[in-house]
N, C-alpha and C positions, 0 to 999 in steps of 0.2 A: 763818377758822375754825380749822386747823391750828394756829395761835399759841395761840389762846386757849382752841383746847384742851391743849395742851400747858403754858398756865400751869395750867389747873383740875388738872389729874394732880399740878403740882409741888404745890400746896394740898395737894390729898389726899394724898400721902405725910403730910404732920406731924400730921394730923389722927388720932384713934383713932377705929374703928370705931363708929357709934353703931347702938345696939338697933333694929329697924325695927318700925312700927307694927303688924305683922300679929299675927294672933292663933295660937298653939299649933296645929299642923293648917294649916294655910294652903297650898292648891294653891300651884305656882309662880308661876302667873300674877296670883294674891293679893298675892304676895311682891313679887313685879314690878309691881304696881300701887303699895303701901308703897312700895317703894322709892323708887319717882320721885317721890312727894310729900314723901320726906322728902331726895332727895338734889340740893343748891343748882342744878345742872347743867341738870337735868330745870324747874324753876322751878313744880315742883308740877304738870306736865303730865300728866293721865295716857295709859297708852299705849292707840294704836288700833289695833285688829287686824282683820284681812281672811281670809279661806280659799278655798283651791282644791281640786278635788277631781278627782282620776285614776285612772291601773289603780292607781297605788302606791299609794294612800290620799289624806288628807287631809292637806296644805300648809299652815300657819299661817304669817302675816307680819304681824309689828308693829312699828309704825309709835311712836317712842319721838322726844320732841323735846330734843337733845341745844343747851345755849346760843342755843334759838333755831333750831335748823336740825332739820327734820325728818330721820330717820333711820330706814330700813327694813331691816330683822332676818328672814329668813328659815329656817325649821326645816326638818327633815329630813320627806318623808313618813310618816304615822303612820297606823294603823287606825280611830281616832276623831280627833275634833275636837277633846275635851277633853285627849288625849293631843300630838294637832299643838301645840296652844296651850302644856301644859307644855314640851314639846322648847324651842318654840321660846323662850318664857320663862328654861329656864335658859340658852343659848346668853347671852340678852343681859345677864343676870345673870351669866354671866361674863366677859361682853367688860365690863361694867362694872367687876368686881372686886368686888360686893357678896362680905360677909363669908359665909361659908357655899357658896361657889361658886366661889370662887377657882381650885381644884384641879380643877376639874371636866372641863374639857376643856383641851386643848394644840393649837397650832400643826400643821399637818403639813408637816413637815419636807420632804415629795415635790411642794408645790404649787408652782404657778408665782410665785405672788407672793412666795415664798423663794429660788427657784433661779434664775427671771428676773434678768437685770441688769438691767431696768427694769421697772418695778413694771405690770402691764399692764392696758389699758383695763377700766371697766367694763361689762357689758351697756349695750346702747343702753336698754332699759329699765329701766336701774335706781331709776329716780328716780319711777316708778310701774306702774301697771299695765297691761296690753292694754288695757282698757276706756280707762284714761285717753289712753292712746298715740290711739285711732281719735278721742278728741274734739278730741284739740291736731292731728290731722290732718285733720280736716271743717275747725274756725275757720282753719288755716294756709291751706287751698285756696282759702277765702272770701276770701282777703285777698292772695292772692299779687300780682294784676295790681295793685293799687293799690302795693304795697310793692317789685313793680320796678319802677315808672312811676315812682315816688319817687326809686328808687337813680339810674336812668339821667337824671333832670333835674338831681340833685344830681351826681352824675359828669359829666355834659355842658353844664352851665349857661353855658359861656362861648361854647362851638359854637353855642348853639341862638340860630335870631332870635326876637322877640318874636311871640307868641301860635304859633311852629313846635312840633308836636305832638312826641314822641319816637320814634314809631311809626307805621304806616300796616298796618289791618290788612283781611285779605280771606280768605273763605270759600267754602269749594266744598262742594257735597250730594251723595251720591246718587242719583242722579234715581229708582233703581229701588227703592228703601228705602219700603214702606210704612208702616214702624212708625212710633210719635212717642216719643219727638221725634226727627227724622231721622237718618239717618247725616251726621256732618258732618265736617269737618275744616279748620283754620285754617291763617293765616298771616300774618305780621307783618316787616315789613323796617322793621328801625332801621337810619336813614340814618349816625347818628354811627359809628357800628361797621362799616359797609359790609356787614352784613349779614343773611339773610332766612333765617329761624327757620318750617319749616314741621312742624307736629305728627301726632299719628297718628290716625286716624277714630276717634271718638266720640260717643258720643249724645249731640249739644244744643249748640249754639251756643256757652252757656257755657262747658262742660265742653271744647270746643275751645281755648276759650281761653285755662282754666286748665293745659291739656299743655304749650302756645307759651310762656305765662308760664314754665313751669319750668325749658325746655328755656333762655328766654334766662337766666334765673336760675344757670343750670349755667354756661354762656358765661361770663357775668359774675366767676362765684366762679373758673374756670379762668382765665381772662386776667389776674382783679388777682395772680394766684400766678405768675405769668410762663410758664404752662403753654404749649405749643403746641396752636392752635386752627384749623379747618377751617369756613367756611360747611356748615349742613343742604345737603344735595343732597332734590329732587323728585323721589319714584317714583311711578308710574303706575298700579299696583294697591292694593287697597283698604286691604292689609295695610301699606303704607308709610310711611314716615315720613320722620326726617331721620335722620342723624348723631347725632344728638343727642339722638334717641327710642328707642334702643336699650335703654336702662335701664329698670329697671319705674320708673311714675308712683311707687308707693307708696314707693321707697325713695327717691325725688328730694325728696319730698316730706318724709319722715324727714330727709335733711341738710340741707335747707330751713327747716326748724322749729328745728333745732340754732343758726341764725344768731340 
């Protein structure tokens, strides 16, 4: 994307300025709509916008598709909606350089992404929003066990004998746990690795064995990096885990989703 964006920029230099479709009076966000119907980049998309709303006011983000690649523009807090939407309108009106907007805002000179030697990461969410973040985290947990069963047969393929499983797993209750689905907690020893992945008490069988999935899924990503790695240890009270269940699920599950 970088290349071809950097060829569309070389284009628009030789090009002049052409009138945009909106009409005399035209909110920003009018403007911004014209715009990207008329400029080749956009391919006639128009833009989609979303809003948040806090102590500061109301958050506009629009969602602008730049060659194909969706692109999210976020505005400053504003007191209305119709205000967040303009904010956020000229912002991308002038990251685009439409004519009329050009001058409208600058660079600040004090941010990290100027003074940094290295241009720094984005928000983990940048690429959508909280809502979206919790659904790619439900399908990610759905599928985890299958997707290291996968890794570890395709990594151990030459160790295993025919029809030897890659895992052996076993589960311990509560015995004093009324509720349901019970207090549970799992555990899993992969023979290839020489070692037994036990996770932290949670409700339901499954959910046990979505923690053990993660916990090997971390092993896994730590060892192929040449990291130094330690078998889970077994503790004895409710609240225990392993080694390796120290970290929250939901962030495991965040780097998890990144693969």
């Amino acid at each position: 994307f970088v290349g071809r964006w950097g060829e569309q920029l070389l284009q628009d230099e030789g090009k002049p300025a052409k009138a945009l479709g909106s009409s005399p009076g035209s909110s920003d966000a009018q403007v911004l709509e014209a715009y990207c119907r008329a400029y080749s980049a956009c391919a006639g998309a128009p833009p989609k916008w979303s809003h948040s709303f806090g102590g500061s006011g109301c958050t506009a983000t629009v969602q602008v598709s730049l060659l194909g690649v969706p692109h999210k523009f976020a505005g400053a807090p504003r007191p209305s909606q119709e205000a967040a939407r303009a904010d956020a309108a000229r912002r991308v009106l002038w990251y685009l350089q439409c004519p009329g907007y050009q001058s409208l805002f600058a660079p600040d000179a004090r941010s990290q992404a100027v003074v940094a030697k290295e241009i720094p990461m984005p928000p983990s969410n940048w690429a959508c929003d909280d809502g979206e973040i919790e659904e790619l985290m439900k399908a990610e947990r759905k599928t985890i066990l299958m997707r290291v069963q996968n890794r570890l047969q395709q990594e151990f393929a030459k160790q295993l004998k025919p029809g030897q499983s890659v895992w052996q797993w076993s589960y311990e209750t509560d015995e004093g746990d009324a509720a349901w689905p019970p207090l549970c907690r799992a555990k899993v020893e992969v023979a290839t690795l020489g070692r037994t992945f036990v996770g932290q008490w949670v409700r339901g069988q499954r959910e046990a064995q979505v923690e053990v999935g993660l916990l090997v899924a971390d092993y896994l990503d730590g060892g192929s990096g040449g990291q130094d790695t330690r078998a889970p240890t077994t503790r004895s009270s409710s609240s225990a885990g392993s080694e390796w269940g120290s970290e929250e699920s939901t962030n495991r599950a965040e780097r998890w989703a990144d693969m």
